[in-house]
N, C-alpha and C positions, 0 to 999 in steps of 0.2 A: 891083739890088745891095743890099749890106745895109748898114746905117747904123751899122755898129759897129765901131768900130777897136779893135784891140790893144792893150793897153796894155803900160806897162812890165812888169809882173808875168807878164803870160803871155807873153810871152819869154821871160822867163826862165825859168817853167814849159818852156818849147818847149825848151829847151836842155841840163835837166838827166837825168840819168837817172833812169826810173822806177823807183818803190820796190817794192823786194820784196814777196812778197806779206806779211802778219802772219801769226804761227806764232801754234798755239796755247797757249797757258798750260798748262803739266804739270798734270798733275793729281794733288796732294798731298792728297788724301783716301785716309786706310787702306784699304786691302784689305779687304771685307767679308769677316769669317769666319763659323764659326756660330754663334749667338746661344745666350748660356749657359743654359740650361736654368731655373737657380734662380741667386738672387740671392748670392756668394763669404760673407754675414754676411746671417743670418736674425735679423733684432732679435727676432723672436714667441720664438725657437727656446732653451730652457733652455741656460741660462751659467752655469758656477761663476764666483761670486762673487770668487776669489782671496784670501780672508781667513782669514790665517792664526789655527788657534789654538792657544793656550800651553797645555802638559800643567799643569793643577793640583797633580799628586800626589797625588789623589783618586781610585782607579780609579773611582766610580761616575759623580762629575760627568764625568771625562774621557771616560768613555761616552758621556756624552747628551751633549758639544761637540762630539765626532765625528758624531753622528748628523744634526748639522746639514748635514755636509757630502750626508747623502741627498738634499737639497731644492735641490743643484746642479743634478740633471740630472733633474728632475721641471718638468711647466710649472706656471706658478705658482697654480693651484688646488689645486694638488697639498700644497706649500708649508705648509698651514696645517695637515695632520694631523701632518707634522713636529717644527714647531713647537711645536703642544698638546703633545708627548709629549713634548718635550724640556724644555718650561716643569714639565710633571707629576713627570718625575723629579729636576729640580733642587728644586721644592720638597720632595717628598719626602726628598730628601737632607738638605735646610736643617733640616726638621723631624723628622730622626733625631736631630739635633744637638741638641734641645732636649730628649728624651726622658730621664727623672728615671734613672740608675743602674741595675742588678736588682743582685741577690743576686753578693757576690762583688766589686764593683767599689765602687770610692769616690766619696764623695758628695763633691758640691763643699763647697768650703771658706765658711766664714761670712765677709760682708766685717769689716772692724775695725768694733766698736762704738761706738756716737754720745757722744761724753762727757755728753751730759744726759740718758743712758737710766741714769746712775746716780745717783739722788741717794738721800740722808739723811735 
């Protein structure tokens, strides 16, 4: 015979009903679908900038502010022949500005004179 008595517990184990088997856990993972080809935002991928610019009332400068919008959608090596041209034709505008009068047009005005450019 065996040398092991029952004890309280398994009794009451003996008594109770057995448990259902365990279900298993749903399974909350998404639906694989197909995998997106390329990434929804290309950081490499030419962006306009979004920067508004204000008309001058210069048609020539407003030309070359506009031209900046070219180097929107160019990638950024691109960018710099842009730039050169547009840096070229604003100074050339700047320095029409300083160009002495011709024939026909009036000369700038003298400023006031020094009171000690007169003396006696």
């Amino acid at each position: 015979m065996s040398d092991e008595t029952a004890g309280p517990a398994d009794v009451q184990r003996a008594f109770l009903p057995p448990e259902p088997p365990a279900r298993p856990e749903p399974d909350t993972r998404p639906e694989p679908g197909p995998e997106p080809s390329a990434p929804a935002h290309d950081p490499a991928a030419p962006a306009p900038l979004g920067i508004d610019r204000v008309p001058t009332g210069n048609p020539e400068v407003d030309g070359k502010l506009a031209r900046l919008g070219d180097a929107d959608h160019l990638p950024a090596d691109g960018h710099l022949d842009v730039y050169e041209d547009v840096h070229r034709g604003l100074r050339d505008a700047l320095t029409a500005l300083d160009v002495r009068p011709g024939p026909g047009q009036a000369a700038p005005r003298p400023g006031p004179a020094q009171p000690y450019d007169h003396r006696s």
